[in-house]
C-alpha positions as CSV (number, residue, x, y, z in Angstrom):
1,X,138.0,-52.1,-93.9
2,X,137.2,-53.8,-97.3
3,X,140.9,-55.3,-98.5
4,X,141.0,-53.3,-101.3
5,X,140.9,-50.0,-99.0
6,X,144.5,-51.5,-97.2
7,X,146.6,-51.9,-100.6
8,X,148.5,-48.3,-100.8
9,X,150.0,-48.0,-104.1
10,X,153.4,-46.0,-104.7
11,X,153.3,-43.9,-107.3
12,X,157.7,-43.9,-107.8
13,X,157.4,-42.6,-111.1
14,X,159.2,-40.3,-112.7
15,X,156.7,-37.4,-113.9
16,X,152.9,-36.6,-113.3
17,X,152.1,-37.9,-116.9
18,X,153.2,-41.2,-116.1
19,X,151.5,-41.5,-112.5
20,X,147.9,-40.3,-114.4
21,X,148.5,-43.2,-117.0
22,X,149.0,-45.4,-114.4
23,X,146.4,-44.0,-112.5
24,X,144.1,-44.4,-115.3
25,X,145.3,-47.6,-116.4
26,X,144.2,-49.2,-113.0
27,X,140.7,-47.2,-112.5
28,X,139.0,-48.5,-110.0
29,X,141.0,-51.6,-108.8
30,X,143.3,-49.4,-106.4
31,X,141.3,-46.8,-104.0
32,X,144.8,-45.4,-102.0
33,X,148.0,-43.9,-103.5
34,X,151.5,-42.5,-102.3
35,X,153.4,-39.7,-103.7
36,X,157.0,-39.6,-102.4
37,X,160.3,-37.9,-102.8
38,X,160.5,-39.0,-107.4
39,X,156.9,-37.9,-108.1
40,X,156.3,-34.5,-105.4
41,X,159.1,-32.9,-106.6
42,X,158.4,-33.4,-110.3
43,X,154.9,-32.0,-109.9
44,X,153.3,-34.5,-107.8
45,X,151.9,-32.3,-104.9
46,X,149.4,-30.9,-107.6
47,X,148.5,-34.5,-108.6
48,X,147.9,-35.1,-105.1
49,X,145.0,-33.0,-105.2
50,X,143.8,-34.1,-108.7
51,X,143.7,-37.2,-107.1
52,X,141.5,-36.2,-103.6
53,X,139.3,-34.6,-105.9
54,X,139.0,-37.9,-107.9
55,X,138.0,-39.6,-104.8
56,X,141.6,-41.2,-103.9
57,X,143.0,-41.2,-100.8
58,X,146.2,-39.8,-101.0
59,X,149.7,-40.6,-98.7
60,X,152.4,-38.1,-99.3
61,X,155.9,-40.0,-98.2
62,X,157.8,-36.8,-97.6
63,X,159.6,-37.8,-94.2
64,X,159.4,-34.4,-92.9
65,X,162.5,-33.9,-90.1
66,X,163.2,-30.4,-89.4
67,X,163.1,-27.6,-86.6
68,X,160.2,-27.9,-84.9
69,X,158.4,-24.4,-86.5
70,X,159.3,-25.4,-90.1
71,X,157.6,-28.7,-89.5
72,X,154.5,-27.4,-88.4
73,X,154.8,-25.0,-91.1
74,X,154.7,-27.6,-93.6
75,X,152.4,-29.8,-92.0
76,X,149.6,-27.4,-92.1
77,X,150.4,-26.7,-95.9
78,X,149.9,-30.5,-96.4
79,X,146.5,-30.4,-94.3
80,X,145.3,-28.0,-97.1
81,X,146.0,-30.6,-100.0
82,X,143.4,-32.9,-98.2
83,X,146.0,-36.2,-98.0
84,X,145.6,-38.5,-95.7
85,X,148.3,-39.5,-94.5
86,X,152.1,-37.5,-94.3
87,X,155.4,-39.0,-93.2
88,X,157.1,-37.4,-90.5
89,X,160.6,-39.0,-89.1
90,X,160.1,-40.9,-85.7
91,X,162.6,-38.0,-83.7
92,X,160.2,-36.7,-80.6
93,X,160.6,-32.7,-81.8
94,X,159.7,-33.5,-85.1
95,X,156.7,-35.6,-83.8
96,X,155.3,-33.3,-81.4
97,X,155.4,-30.5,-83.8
98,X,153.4,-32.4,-86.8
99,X,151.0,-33.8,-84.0
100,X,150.4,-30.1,-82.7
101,X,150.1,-28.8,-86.8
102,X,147.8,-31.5,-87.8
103,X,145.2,-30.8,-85.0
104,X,141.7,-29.9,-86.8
105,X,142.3,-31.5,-89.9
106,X,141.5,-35.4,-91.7
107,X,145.6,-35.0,-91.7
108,X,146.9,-38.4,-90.0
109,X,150.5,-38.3,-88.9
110,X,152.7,-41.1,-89.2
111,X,156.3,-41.7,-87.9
112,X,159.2,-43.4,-89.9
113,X,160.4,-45.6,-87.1
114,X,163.4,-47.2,-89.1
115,X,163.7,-47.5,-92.6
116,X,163.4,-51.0,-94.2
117,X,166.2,-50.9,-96.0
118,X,168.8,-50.4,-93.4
119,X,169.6,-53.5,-91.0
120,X,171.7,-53.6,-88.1
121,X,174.8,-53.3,-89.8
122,X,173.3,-49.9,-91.2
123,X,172.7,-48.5,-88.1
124,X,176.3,-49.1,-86.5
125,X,177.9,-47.4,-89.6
126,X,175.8,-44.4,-88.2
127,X,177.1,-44.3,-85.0
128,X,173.6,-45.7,-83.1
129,X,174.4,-48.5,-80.1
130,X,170.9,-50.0,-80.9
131,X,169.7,-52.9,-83.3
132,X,166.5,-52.4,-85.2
133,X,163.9,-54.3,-83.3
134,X,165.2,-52.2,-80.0
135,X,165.4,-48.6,-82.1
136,X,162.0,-49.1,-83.4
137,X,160.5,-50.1,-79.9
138,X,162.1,-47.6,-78.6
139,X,161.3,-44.8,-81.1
140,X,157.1,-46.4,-81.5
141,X,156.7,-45.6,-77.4
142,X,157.6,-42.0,-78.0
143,X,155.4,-42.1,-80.7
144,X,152.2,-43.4,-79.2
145,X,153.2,-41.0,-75.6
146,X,153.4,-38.0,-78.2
147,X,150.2,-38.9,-79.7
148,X,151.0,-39.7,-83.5
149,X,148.5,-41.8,-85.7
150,X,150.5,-44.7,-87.1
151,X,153.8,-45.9,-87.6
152,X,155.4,-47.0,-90.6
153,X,157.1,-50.3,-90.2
154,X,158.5,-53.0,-91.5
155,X,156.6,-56.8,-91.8
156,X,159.2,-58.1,-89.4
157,X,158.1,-55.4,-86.8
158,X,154.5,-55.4,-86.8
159,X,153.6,-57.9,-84.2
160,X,155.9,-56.7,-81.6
161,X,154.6,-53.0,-82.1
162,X,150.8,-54.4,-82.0
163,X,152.2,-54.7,-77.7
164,X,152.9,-51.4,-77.4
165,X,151.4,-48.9,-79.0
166,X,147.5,-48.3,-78.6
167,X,144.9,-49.9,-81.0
168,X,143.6,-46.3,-82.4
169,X,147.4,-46.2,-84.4
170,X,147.6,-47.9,-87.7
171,X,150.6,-49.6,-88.7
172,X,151.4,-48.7,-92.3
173,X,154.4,-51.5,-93.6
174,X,156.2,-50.6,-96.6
175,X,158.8,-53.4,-98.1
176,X,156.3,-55.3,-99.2
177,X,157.0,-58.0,-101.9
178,X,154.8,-61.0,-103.5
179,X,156.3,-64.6,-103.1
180,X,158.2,-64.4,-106.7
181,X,159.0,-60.4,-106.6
182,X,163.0,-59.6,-106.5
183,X,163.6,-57.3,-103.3
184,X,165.3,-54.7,-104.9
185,X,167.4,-52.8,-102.2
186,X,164.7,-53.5,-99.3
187,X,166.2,-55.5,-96.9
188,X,163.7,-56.3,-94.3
189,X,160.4,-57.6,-96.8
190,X,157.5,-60.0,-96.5
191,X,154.8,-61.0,-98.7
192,X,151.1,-59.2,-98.7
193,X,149.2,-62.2,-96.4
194,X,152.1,-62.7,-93.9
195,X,151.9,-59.1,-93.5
196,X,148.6,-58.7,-93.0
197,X,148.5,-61.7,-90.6
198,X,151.0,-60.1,-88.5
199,X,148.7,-57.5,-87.3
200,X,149.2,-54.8,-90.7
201,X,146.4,-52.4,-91.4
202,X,147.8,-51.1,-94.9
203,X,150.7,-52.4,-97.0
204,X,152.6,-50.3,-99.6
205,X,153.5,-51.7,-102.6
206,X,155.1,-50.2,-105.7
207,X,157.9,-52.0,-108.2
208,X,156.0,-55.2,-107.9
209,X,152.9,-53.4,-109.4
210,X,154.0,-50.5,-111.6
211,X,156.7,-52.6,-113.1
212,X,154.5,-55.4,-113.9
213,X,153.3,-56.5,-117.3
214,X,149.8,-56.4,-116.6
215,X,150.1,-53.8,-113.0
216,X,146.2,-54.5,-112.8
217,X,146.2,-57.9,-112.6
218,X,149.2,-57.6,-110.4
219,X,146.9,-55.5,-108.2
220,X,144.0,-58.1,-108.2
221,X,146.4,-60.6,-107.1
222,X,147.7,-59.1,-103.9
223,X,144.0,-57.2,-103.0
224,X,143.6,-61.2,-103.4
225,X,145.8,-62.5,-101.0
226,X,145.2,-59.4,-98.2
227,X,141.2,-60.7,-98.5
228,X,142.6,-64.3,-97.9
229,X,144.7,-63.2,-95.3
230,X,141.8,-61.3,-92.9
231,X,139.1,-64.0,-93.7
């Protein structure tokens, strides 16, 4: 996989005239982009398929956790957009039921294991006897028995998950922040190459790019470091 195929841009922009600006602005430097929560449901499921038709490859970040019909239900509406990848949360009902959906279509399921920006302390407040590392282990083996595609996953988690789940699942890792970047309100982060070194296959990066002065350049810079990082 060229390095330029692993940088996943998010699209967290406010309307579908913005993301095709942005879109447009960066042209060919960026091959992979993801639509979550701020852009689907301000017309963004549309631009999804704009963008498949363009030639992008699309990841829709909806974190779909639901009975296990409405799911599937949904899932197989996604398949028919032509994205890539789709975001279901790592609970085994949820995961069997978007595995079982997806079957017969490029569709490639991937579970939220834990989200980066919740730490231990976040997880006591909501009543789980488990720290992160053990809750995403934990949730990544029911994962790879159920038969998803990839996990998303923090930096800090990749190597560990590289020893259990099978080789065939990618590992998708959001939180992703260049040396000098601010973090925002992630709280588990590491830069593009240390990412990548750990055993990544795609990294998701958003503020760092579409709030730069120059988001190409900003682009060219970490496609930069993920080549340096897999030579």
């Amino acid at each position: 996989m060229q390095a330029r195929d692993r940088l996943i841009l998010a699209l967290d922009l406010p309307s579908v005239a913005a993301a095709e600006a942005m879109v447009t602005q960066l042209g060919d430097a960026v091959t992979f982009y993801k639509i979550g929560y701020q852009l689907a449901f301000a017309g963004g499921l549309a631009f999804a398929e704009t963008l498949v038709r363009a030639n992008k490859r699309v990841f829709l970040d909806l974190k779909l956790h639901d009975i296990g019909n409405t799911v599937g239900k949904g899932v197989e509406s996604v398949a028919k957009l032509g994205a890539t990848f789709l975001t279901v949360h790592a609970y085994p009902q949820t995961m069997h039921a978007a595995v079982d959906a997806r079957k017969g279509s490029g569709l490639r399921i991937l579970a939220v294991t834990v989200l980066t920006s919740y730490d231990d302390g976040d997880l006591a407040a909501a009543g789980y006897d488990f720290t992160v590392p053990e809750l995403v282990a934990e949730r990544a083996a029911q994962a790879r028995d159920i038969g998803v595609d990839g996990l998303v996953c923090s930096g800090e988690e990749v190597g560990n998950l590289r020893t259990i789940v099978d080789e065939g699942m990618v590992l998708v890792t959001p939180g992703i922040r260049p040396a000098d970047a601010e973090k925002g309100d992630q709280k588990r982060v590491m830069t593009p190459s240390a990412a990548i070194a750990a055993g990544a296959d795609y990294l998701v990066v958003g503020r760092p790019i579409i709030a730069a002065s120059d988001p190409k350049a900003a682009v060219e810079a970490i496609i930069a470091e993920i080549a340096g990082a897999t030579r």
